[in-house]
N, C-alpha and C positions, 0 to 999 in steps of 0.2 A: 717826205720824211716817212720813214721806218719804225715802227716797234719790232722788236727782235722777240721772238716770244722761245726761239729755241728746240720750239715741238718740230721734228721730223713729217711732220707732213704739213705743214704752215709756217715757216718757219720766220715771216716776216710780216706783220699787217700793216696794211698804208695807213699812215695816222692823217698827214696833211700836205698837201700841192700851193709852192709859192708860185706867185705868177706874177710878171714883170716884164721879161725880156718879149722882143719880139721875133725872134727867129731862137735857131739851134744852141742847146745852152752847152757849153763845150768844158767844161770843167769847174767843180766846186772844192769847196776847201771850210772847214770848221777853225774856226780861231781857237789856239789852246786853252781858254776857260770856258768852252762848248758853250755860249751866249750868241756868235754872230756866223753867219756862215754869209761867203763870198765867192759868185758865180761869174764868169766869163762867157761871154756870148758870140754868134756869127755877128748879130746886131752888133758888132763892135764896142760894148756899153761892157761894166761891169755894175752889180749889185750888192749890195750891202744888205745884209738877211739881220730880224731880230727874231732870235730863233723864238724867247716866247713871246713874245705878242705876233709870230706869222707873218710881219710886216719888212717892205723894203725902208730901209730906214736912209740909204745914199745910192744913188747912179751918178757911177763914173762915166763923164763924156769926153773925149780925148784922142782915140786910136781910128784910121780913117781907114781900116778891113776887121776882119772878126779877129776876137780874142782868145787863141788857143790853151793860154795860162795863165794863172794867177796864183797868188800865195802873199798868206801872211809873216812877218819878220815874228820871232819867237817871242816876243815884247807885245805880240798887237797892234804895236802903233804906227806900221809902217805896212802899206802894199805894194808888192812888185806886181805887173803884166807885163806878158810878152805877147806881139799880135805878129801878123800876119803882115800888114803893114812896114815889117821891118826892126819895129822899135819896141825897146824896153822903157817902162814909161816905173815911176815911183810916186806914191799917193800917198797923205796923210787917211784916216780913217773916217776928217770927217768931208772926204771926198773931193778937196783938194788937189789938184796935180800938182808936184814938186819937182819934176826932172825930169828929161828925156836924156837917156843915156846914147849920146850919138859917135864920139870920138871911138872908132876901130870896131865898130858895129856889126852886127851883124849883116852878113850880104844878100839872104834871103830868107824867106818865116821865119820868126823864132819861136819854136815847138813846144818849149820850156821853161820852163825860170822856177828858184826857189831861193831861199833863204837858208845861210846855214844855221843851224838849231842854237847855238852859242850865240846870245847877243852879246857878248864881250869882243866877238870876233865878227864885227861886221861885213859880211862875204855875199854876195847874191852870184849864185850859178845859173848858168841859160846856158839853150844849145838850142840849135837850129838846123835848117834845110841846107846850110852849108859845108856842113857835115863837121860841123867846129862846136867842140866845148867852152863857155869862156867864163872866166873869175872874174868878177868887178871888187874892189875895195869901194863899200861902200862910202864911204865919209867922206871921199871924192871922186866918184861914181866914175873912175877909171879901170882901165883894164888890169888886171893885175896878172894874169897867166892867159893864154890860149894853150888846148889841147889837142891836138892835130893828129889822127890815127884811123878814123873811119872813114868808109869807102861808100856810104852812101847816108844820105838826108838821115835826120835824129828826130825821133820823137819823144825820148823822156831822155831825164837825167833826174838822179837821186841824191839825198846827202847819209850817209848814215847818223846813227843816233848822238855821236860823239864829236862830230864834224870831221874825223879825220880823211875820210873817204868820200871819192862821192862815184856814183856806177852811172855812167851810160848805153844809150841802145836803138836802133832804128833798122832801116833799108838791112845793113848787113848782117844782120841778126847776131850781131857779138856785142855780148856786154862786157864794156871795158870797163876797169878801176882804174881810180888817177885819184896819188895820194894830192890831196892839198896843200900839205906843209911841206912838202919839198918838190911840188908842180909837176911833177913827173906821173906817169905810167906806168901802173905794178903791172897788170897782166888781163887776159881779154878770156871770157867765157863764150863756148860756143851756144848759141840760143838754139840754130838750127833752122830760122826761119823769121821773119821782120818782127821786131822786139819794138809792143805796143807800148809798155809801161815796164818799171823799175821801181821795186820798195823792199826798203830793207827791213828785217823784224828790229821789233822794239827793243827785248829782250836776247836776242841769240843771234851766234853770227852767220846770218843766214842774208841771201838776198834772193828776192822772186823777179821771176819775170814772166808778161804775158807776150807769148808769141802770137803768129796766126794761130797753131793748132794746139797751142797747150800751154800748160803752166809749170815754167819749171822752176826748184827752189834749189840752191847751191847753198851747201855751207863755208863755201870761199876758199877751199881747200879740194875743191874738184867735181867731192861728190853728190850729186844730184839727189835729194832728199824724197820730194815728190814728183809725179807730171801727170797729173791728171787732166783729163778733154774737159775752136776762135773765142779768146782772150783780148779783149783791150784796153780793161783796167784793174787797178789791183790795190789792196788797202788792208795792211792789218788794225785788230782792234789795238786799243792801250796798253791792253792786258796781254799781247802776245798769244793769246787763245785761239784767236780766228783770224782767216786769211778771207776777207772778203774780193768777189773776183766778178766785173763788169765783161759781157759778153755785146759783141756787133752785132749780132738778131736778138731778138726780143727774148733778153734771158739774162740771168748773171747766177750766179753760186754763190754759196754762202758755205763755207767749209769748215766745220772746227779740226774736225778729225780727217779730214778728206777722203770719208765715207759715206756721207749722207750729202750729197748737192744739191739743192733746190730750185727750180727755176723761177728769177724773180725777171725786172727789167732792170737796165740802167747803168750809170757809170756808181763805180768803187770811190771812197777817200775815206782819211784817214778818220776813225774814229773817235770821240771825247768820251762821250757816254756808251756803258757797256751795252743798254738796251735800244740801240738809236741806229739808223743809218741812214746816208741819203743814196739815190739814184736819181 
């Protein structure tokens, strides 16, 4: 964990290191009232963080390869993963397994999974190494839509803040949109080069993405906002202020303005608190 302190030549001090898993921690995730953070592992295991008392509070046992993603339902009370193993698995929070989603499945990794932001509209989105986007209805954890348009393996997919949209991206370096409510495919942005991650702003209709060589932000309408210099994960703050950005060598940026970059370590996600971040 992060303090953000803002100053230009420090711009982040390492407050505190959880420790748990036993191999490569592959993606974390803050619960929307910033109390729990939730980490996926090569060790195949997921953890349940208390953010203050520094403590793992549940390990998920269950997925039989590593765990490339995780997330929480907008409620808390619900977590999806997607592993490597094949399968989307759904957990209660106090580390119960409740489902494996197996009817029409994925046919290799699943890259991805999230929840869409509306708990009125119980929706979990995955995509995978099969190059398929797919909608589950949750509440009977069947398929609801497949999205069929990419030409090679997926490593994110996003939802927007509204749930109407959601953006993918991988191998072919195009991020497509694919409305929700009517299953279909608006239109594909060119990245330019394999598309690490997908996040939309909070506030503005903007959508990022980390390619190999850079970060490009669209305002959905064509034109590329920024692209500032390997990219492999991405996270705005709450506040729409900062674009925090996870680098593959020992580095990430931390941008408000996308002039001042910093070199920290570590992966990006989404932030609660303004002065907080993990890697």
């Amino acid at each position: 964990m992060w303090k953000l302190t803002r100053d230009e030549t420090n711009y982040g001090i390492p407050q505190r290191a959880l420790q748990s898993h036993s191999h490569f921690v592959s993606d974390v995730v803050i619960s929307s009232d910033g109390q729990f953070a939730l980490s996926g592992s090569w060790d195949g295991t997921l953890c349940l963080w208390d953010l203050t008392m520094s403590t793992t509070t549940r390990r998920f046992v269950g997925h039989t390869k590593n765990v490339p993603s995780v997330a929480f339902s907008s409620d808390n009370r619900q977590i999806v993963s997607g592993s490597r193993d094949k399968t989307i698995k759904l957990w209660n929070t106090l580390g119960v397994y409740k489902y494996t989603v197996q009817d029409e499945s994925h046919s290799e990794w699943v890259s991805c999974v999230c929840f869409l932001p509306n708990s009125s509209n119980p929706i979990i989105i995955s995509c995978g190494w099969d190059k398929l986007v797919k909608v589950w209805n949750l509440a009977n954890c069947k398929l609801k839509t497949n999205h069929v348009g990419h030409i090679g393996y997926l490593n994110t997919v996003t939802v927007s803040p509204d749930g109407s949209l959601c953006a993918s991206g991988g191998k072919d370096g195009q991020a497509m949109l694919w409305d929700l409510n009517e299953g279909k495919h608006l239109y594909t942005l060119d990245g330019g080069d394999i598309i690490n991650a997908l996040c939309f702003s909070p506030n503005r209709y903007w959508l990022c993405a980390a390619t190999g060589p850079s970060i490009k932000i669209w305002d959905l309408e064509g034109k590329i906002i920024a692209e500032p210099p390997q990219c492999t994960s991405l996270a705005w703050s709450a506040d729409g202020q900062t674009l925090f950005a996870g680098y593959r060598q020992p580095g990430a940026s931390v941008a408000g303005d996308y002039q001042h970059p910093l070199e920290v370590c570590g992966r990006a996600l989404q932030i609660k608190e303004k002065n907080c971040f993990f890697t």
